[in-house]
Structure formats: C-alpha cells, structure tokens
DRENVEX-92652 format. One line per 3 residues: number of its first residue (from 0); their letters; for each residue z, x, y of C-alpha. Coordinates in Angstrom, 3 decimals, decimal comma. Last residue first. Example, Ala and Ser with C-alpha at 12.3 -4.5 7.8 and 13.67 -1.06 7.14 Angstrom:
BEGIN
1 = sa = 7,140 13,670 -1,060 ~ 7,800 12,300 -4,500
This chain:
BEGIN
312 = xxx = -13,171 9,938 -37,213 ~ -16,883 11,715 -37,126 ~ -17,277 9,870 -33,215
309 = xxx = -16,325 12,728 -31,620 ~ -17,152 16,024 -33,306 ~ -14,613 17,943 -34,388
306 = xxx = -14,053 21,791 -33,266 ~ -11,288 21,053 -31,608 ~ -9,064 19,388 -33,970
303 = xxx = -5,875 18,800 -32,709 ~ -7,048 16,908 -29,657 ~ -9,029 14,672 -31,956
300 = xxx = -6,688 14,220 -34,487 ~ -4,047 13,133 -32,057 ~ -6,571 10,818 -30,263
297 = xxx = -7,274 9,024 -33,412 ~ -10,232 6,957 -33,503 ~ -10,153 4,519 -37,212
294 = xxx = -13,088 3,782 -38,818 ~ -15,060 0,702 -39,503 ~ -13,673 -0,679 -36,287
291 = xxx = -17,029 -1,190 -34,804 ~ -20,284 -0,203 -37,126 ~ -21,890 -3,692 -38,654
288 = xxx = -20,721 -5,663 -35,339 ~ -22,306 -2,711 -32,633 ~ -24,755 -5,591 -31,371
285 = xxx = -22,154 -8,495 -31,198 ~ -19,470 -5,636 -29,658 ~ -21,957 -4,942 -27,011
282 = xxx = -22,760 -8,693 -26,076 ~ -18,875 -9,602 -26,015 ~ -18,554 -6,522 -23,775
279 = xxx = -20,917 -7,028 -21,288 ~ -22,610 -4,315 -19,606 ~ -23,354 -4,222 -16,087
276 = xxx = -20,581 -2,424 -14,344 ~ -18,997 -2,429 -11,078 ~ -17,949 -5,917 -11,115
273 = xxx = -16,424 -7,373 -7,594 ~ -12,705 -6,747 -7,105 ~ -10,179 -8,762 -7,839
270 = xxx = -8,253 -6,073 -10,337 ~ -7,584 -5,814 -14,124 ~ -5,705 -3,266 -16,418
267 = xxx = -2,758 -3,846 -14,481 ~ -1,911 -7,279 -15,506 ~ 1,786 -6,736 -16,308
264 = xxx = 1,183 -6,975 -20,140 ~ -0,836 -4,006 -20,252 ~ 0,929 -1,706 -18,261
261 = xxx = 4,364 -2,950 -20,201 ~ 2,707 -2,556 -23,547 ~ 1,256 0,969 -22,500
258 = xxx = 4,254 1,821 -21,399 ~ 5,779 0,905 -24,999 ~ 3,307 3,292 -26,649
255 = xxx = 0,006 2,508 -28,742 ~ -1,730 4,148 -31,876 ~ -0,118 7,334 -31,660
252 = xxx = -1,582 9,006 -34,874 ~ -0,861 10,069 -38,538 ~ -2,674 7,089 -39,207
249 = xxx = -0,676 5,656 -41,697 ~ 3,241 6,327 -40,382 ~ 1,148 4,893 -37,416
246 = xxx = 0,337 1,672 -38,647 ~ 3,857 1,421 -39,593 ~ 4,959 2,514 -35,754
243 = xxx = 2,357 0,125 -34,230 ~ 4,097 -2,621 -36,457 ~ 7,277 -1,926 -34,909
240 = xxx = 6,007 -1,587 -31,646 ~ 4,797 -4,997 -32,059 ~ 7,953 -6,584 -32,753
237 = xxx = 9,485 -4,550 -29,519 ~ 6,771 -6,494 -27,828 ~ 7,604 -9,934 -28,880
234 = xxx = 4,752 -11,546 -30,835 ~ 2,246 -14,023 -30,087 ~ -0,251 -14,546 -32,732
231 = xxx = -4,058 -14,306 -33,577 ~ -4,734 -15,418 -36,682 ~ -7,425 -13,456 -39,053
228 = xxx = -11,002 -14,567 -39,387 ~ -13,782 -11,663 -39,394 ~ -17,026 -11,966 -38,091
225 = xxx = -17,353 -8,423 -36,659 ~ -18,190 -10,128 -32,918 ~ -15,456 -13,523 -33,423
222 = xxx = -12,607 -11,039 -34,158 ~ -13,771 -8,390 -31,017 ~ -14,214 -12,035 -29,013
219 = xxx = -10,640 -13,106 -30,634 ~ -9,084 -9,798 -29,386 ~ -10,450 -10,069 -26,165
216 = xxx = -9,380 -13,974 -25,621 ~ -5,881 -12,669 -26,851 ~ -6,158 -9,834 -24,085
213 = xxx = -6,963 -12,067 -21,383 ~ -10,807 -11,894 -20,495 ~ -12,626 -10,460 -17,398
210 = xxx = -16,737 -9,561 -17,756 ~ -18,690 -7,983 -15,674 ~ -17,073 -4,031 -16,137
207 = xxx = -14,790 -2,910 -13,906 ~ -14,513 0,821 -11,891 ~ -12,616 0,061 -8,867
204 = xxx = -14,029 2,278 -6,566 ~ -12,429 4,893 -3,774 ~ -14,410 6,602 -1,660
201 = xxx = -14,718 9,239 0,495 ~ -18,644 9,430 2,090 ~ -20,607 12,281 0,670
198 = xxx = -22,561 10,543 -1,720 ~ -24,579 12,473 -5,076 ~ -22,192 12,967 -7,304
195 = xxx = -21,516 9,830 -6,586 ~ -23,930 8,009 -8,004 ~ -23,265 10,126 -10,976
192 = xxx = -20,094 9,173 -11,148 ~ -21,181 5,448 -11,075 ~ -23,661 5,627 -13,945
189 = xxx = -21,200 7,620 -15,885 ~ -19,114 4,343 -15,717 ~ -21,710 2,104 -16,689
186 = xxx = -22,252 4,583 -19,279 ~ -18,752 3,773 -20,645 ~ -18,923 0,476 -20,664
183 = xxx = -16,232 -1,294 -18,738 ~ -13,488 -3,390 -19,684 ~ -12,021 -5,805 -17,668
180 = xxx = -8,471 -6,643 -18,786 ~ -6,149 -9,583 -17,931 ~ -2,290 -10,796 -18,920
177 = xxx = -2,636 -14,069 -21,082 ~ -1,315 -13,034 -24,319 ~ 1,619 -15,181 -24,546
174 = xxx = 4,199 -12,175 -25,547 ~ 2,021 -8,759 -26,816 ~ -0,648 -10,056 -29,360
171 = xxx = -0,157 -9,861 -33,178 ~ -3,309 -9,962 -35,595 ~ -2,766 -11,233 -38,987
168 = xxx = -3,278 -9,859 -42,105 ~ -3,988 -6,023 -40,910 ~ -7,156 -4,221 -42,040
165 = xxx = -10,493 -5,532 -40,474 ~ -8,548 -6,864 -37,373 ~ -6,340 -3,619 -37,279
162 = xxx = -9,900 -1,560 -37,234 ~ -11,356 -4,142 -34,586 ~ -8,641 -3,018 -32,030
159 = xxx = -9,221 0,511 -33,181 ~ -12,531 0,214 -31,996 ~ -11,928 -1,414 -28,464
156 = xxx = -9,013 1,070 -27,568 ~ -10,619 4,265 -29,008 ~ -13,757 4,594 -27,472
153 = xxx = -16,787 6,775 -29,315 ~ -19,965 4,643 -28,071 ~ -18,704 2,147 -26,291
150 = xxx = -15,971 0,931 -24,302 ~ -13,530 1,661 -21,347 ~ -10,738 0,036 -20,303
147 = xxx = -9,239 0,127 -16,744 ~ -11,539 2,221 -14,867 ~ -10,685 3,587 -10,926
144 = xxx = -13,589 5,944 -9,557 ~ -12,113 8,276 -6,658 ~ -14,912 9,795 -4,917
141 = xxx = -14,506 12,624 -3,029 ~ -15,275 15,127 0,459 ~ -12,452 17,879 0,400
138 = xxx = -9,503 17,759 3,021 ~ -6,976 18,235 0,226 ~ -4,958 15,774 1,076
135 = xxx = -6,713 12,786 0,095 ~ -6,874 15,019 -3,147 ~ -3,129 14,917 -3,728
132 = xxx = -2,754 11,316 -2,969 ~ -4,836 10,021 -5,914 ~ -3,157 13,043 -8,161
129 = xxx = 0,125 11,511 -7,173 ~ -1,615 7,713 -8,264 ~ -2,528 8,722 -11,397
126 = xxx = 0,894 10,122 -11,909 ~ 2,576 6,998 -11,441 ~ 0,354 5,020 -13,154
123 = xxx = 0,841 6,960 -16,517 ~ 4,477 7,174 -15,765 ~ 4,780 3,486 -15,844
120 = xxx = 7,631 1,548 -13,114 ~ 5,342 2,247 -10,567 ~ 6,593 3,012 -7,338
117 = xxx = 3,889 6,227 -7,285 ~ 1,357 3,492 -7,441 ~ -2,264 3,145 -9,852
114 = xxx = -3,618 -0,291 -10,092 ~ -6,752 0,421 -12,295 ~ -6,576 4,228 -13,491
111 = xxx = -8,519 7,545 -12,128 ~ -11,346 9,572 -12,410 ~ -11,966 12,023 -10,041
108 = xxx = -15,353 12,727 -8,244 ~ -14,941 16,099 -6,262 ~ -17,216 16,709 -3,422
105 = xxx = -17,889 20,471 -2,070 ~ -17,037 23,095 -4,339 ~ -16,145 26,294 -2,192
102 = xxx = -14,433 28,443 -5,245 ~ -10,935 28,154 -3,403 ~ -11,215 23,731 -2,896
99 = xxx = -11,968 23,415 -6,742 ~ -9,351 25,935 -7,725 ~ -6,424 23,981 -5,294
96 = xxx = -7,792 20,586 -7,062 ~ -8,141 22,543 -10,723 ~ -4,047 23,360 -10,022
93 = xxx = -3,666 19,854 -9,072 ~ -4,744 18,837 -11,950 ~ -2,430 21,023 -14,589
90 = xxx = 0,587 19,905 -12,709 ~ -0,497 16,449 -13,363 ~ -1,643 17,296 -16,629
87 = xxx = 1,758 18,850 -17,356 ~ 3,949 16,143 -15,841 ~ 2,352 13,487 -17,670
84 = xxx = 3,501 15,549 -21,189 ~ 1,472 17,618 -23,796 ~ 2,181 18,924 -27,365
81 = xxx = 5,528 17,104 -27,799 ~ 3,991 13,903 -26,579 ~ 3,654 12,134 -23,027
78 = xxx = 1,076 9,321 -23,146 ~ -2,575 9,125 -22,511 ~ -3,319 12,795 -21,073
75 = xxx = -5,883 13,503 -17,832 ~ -8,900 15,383 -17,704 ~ -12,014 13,153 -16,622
72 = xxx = -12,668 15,477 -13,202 ~ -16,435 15,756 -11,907 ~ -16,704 18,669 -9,380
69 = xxx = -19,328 19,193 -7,278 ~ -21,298 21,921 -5,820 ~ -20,633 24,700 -8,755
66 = xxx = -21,209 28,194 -7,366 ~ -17,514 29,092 -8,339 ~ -15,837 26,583 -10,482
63 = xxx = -15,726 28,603 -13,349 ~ -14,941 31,424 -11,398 ~ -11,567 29,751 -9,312
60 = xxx = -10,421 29,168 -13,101 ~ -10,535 32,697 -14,185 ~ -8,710 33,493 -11,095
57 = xxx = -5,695 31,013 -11,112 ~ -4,832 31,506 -15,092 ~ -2,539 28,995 -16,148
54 = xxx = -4,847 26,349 -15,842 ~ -7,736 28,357 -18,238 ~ -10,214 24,984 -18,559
51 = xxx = -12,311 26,990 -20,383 ~ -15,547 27,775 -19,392 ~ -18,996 26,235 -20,850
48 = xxx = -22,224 25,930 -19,869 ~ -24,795 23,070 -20,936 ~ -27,551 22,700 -23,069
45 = xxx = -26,196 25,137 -25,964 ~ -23,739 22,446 -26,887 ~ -24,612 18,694 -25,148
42 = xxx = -25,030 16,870 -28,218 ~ -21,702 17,967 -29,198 ~ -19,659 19,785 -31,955
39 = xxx = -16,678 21,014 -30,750 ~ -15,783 24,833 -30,307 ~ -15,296 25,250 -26,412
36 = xxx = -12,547 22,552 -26,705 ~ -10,321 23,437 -24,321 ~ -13,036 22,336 -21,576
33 = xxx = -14,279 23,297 -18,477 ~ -18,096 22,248 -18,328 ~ -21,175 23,125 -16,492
30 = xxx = -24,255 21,210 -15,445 ~ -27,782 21,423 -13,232 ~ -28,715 18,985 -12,004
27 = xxx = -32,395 17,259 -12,784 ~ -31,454 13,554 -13,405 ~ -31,143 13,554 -16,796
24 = xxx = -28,687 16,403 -17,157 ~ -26,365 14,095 -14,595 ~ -26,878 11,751 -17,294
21 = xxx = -25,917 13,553 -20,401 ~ -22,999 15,418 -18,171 ~ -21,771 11,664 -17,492
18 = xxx = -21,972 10,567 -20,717 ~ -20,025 13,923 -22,780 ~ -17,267 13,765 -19,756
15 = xxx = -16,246 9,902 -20,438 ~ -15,593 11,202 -23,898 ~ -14,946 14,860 -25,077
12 = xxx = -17,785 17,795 -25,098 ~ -18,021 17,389 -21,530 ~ -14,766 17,627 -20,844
9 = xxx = -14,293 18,704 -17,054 ~ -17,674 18,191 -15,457 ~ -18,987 21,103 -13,301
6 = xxx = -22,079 20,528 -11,073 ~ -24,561 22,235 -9,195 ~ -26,740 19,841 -7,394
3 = xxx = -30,644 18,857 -7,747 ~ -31,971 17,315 -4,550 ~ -32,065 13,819 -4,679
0 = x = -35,234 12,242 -6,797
C-alpha cells in the first residue's frame, strides 16, 4: 500500500466528494472535508473531519487546508441562479487554489468538464476552463480529471432522465438526437482521483466511461433498462425548454437550461480518447431497473436543504 496521505476533499457529504472520501478512507488516508453542508446526513459523518468551505474568510480557510497533503476539488455550480452564479464559484475556486498553495498542500486533483475553452460560447465551459488555467499557474503539482456525465448511485442526469420516461407521454430529444455522451460511473471516477492522489506528475485526464451512445440511443437504453415504452421524438430545443419549464413549475427545480441544450447538442459531452472507466451504463441501469427514476433528484432541493441526505429525494 502507498504511504498514507493527508487529504481534504471538498464535498464529501455531496456527490462525487461522498465516493472519493469512501475510497481514499479505504485505502488508509487519512480525510477531511470543506463543505457548506456540515449538517447533512452521510455515511461518512463522524468518520471524517469537517470545515466549512468559509471563501470569504482567507484565514479560516488557509486552516482547513493546513496539514492536509492533497487537495481533492468537486465544488463547482451547474447553472447560474439567483442563489449562486459561474462567476461566484469561479471566484470562489480560485480563492481555495491561493488557500491550497498558503497552507503548503502539495497536489491538487480538480475536477473538471469534457471540452472545456475560455472561447466557448457556454459559461459552464468557459469557467471550467479559467479554473483549468488558473492552477497551471499556480506552480502546484495536479491532476485535472475531465467527466462528462456521471452515473450511479445518487446522479441526477441519468435518474431524472428515467423519471420523465416513467411520467411524461412521450419522450422529446433535442433536434436529431445524434450528438454523443460517455457517461462514467461515479466510482470509476473516484477510482481515478484516488489514483491520483497518489501521482505527482501534472496531468490532465479525460474522465469517460466504456461506453459512447447518442443521446436518443441513451434515452432508449434508460427506456429499454426500466422496461417502459414511450416514443422517442425529435423536438426543437426552444420546444423542449418549454416542457422543461412545465416539468419544472412541478418540481420546484431547474431541471435543464438552454446552455446545457447547446453543450449537449454540440457534442461536448464526449471526446476521442480511450475509456477511463469500467462500468457500463446499459449494464448498470439493467441492474438498478426496479429503483432508477422512481424519484425525482433536485439540485435546488438539495442545496437548499443541507441537512438532507442524498439519495432521500
């Protein structure tokens, strides 16, 4: 076994964070977390400590980091809303960069987006990408890990995709459909941080799962999985805004946004490179048929109740 390490995971009572602090746990290290959700129920309460992720407050945030010997960073917003913006969490992220590099941490592993660019014409790719450059810059060993979908255990995507399919009449796709994913599971994922955790070389790794299918052949696998029959149709996207902003009115959620469409439909949730993960989505969605999509996962209600336990939706 390596030698055990020090390290601070950003959200460990949230998603991606909760899997990789379960497996760097299982490997011997030792593990922290900066959260704004000190509260939450987790698996990982009591066996891990916490700190808030204070980004207004320089000092506080410098000792949370202090001692720690990497840094694992899965903070990052999904669209810009009236409780949180882009320009916030990429403000907020470069603050825990400048933190990270004052407390003496020695690797950070970040975790980024498929195709990110500063040119781009999305803000969520656009920022990814600024964050990308700012820790090139900041002279600090890292590993930049680059997912485009992830699934399992408490996603939202990949559930609430099956949720409309169990609820809706008819399924609508974005245009013809035929723009790519590659999902990846999401312990395939905290299988990579924590190989990195470990490295010291800089790196950046697109973080894919085996499996590449257009988003009408994903829809129809998720369909095909929970053996329900609905059509599958092609529909403009300011059609299918509409219907997100019904389902919505519902939900009390956001359940997608028009960059998301255009992401989405211009293939940037997919790359060329070689399959990082293992797990395949079609046989994952087979074996988790009698539980997918039989609740919805709202990221509003999640981030507004912090005290929640993912996966109770």
């Amino acid at each position: 076994m390596s030698q055990p390490l020090s390290c601070a995971v950003t959200g460990a009572f949230g998603y991606s964070g909760r899997y990789i602090a379960e497996r760097l746990l299982a490997g011997g290290h030792t593990v922290r977390t900066l959260t704004n959700s000190p509260g939450r129920h987790s698996p990982l309460a009591g066996r891990v400590a916490v700190h808030p992720l204070a980004f207004g407050d320089a000092s506080a945030l410098k000792a949370a980091l202090t001692g720690a010997d990497v840094l694992v960073n899965t903070y990052w917003v999904r669209f810009n809303h009236r409780e949180f913006t882009f320009a916030h969490a990429i403000e907020n992220s470069l603050r825990l960069f400048d933190a990270a590099k004052a407390a003496g941490v020695r690797r950070i592993v970040h975790v980024s987006i498929t195709n990110p660019s500063e040119s781009s014409p999305f803000e969520y790719f656009r920022g990814k990408a600024r964050l990308e450059r700012a820790l090139g810059d900041l002279g600090l060993s890292h590993a930049i890990l680059r997912p485009a979908v992830l699934f399992g255990g408490e996603d939202i995507l990949i559930n609430n995709i099956a949720w409309m399919l169990r609820h809706l009449p008819a399924f609508g796709v974005f245009g013809n459909g035929q723009y790519q994913l590659q999902p990846i599971h999401v312990e395939d994922l905290a299988a990579l941080a924590v190989e990195q955790v470990a490295a010291s070389a800089d790196v950046t790794l697109d973080a894919i799962g085996p499996e590449t299918f257009t988003y009408r052949q994903l829809v129809q696998t998720i369909a095909d999985a929970i053996g329900v029959h609905k059509r599958i149709i092609s529909v403009a996207p300011w059609q299918g805004l509409i219907t997100a902003k019904a389902v919505e009115r519902i939900t009390g959620d956001v359940l997608i946004t028009r960059d998301e469409i255009g992401g989405l439909m211009a293939g940037l949730l997919a790359t060329y490179s070689p399959p990082t993960g293992t797990t395949r989505l079609s046989e994952w969605a087979r074996a988790n048929a009698d539980t997918l999509g039989r609740h919805y996962a709202s990221e509003l209600g999640r981030r507004r109740d912090r005290e929640r336990a993912y996966g109770a939706d």
